[in-house]
N, C-alpha and C positions, 0 to 999 in steps of 0.2 A: 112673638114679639117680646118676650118675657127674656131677659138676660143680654137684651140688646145693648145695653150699657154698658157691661161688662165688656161688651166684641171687640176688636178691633177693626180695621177698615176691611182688611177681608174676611172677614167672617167669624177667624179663629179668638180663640179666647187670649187673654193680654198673658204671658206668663206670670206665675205668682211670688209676689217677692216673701223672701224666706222669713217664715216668724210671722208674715203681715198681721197675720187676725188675731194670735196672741200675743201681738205687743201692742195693738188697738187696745181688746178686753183688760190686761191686764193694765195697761195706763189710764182706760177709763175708769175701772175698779176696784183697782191695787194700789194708786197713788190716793184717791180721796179717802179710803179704810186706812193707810197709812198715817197719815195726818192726823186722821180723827184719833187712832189710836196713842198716837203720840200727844196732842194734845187733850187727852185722859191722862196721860200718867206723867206730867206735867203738869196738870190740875187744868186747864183751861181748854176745857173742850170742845168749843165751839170758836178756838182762836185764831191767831195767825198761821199755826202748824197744819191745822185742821185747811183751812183756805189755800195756803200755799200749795198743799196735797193736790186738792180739789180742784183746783184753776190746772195746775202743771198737767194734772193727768188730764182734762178735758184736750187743754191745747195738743197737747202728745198724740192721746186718739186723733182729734181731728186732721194735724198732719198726715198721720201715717194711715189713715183708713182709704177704702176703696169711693171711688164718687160715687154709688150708689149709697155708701155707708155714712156718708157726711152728714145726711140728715137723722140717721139713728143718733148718730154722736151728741148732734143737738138737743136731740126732743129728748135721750135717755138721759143727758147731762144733769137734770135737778131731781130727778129718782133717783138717782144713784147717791147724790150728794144726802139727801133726806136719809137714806137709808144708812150710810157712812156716819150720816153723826148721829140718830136715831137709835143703831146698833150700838154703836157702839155707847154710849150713854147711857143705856138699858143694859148691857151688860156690865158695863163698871159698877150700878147697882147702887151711887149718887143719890138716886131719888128712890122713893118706896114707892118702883111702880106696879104698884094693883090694888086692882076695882077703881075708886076713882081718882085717884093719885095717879094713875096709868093717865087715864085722857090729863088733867092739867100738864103732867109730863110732855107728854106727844104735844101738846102744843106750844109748849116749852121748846122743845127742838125743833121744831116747824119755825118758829119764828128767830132760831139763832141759827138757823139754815138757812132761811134765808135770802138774806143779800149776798151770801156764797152762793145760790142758786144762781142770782140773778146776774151775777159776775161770772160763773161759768158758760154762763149763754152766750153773753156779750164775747168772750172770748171764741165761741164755738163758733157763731156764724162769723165772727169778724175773720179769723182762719179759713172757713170754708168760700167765703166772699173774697179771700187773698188769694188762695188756689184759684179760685173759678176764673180770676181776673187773671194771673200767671196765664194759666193754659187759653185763656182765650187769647192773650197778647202772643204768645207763643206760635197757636195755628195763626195769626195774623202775620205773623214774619216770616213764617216758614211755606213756603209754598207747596213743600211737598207735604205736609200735615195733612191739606184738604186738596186732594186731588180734584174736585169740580172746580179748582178757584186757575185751573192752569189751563192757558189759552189752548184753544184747537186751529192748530196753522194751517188747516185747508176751510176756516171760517171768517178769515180776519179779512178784513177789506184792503183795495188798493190804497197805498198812503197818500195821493192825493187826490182820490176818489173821495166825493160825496156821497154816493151813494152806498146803502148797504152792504153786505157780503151776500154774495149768492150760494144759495144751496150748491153743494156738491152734485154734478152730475153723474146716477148712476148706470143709465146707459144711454150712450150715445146714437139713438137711432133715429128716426123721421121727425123726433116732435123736435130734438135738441137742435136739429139743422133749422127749421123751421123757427124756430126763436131766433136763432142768429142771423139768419136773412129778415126777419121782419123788425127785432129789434126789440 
């Protein structure tokens, strides 16, 4: 049962679109380290550069990953951002972080991270909640998406019969004559 998400309707696996999983990694981790590094040498490290980073590259992941991967994107969205402005703060070298200067530090960057966390979330699920609605309105129009959703034309009833559709008869011997004489 494992990779079943990945399948497509018969079996086979969806092909891979070119670059998928490192244009994910890298906009989930390349655009918020971008930011934060730009908004270090800029002097404002936990600013707008730093968030705009951060939000653009979640959204980017979240487009472009696989639907099993939509929920990584989420849950990893505020590690990455903590670690993006955390690294980098710590190695620009801003504060004198060690011994206990390190912890005031860390929680110094924890809390200019954030409501860039919590913005990045909002953006992650609100994308992956747009996708999931797309493709469900998608197999809803399309009739060949979900092949059980297509009638079977030896089940459908007389049009102006009330009564149900009758099973298929698979062979016609003693019992089938016998129903149609008794009724």
């Amino acid at each position: 049962m494992a990779g079943q998400h990945a399948r497509g309707a018969g079996g086979a696996a969806p092909p891979p679109r070119p670059g998928g999983t490192a244009v994910v990694l890298l906009a989930a981790t390349g655009l918020p380290m971008a930011g934060a590094v730009a908004g270090e040498l800029t002097g404002n490290g936990g600013g707008p550069l730093f968030a705009l980073g951060a939000v653009l590259g979640t959204g980017v992941a979240a487009a472009r990953c696989t639907r099993p991967g939509r929920w990584w994107v989420v849950i990893a969205a505020p590690p990455v951002v903590l670690a993006a402005r955390a690294g980098t703060a710590w190695a620009a070298g801003a504060d004198a972080a060690q011994g206990k200067a390190l912890a005031s530090s860390a929680v110094r960057w924890v809390v200019d991270a954030f409501p860039v966390m919590a913005v990045t979330v909002i953006v992650a699920v609100s994308v992956v909640a747009g996708r999931a609605a797309l493709a469900a309105r998608s197999a809803r129009t399309d009739p060949t998406a979900n092949p059980s959703r297509i009638p079977n034309p030896r089940r459908t009833a007389d049009p102006g019969s009330d009564r149900p559709p009758a099973p298929a008869a698979v062979n016609a011997g003693p019992i089938a004559d016998r129903r149609r004489r008794h009724g």
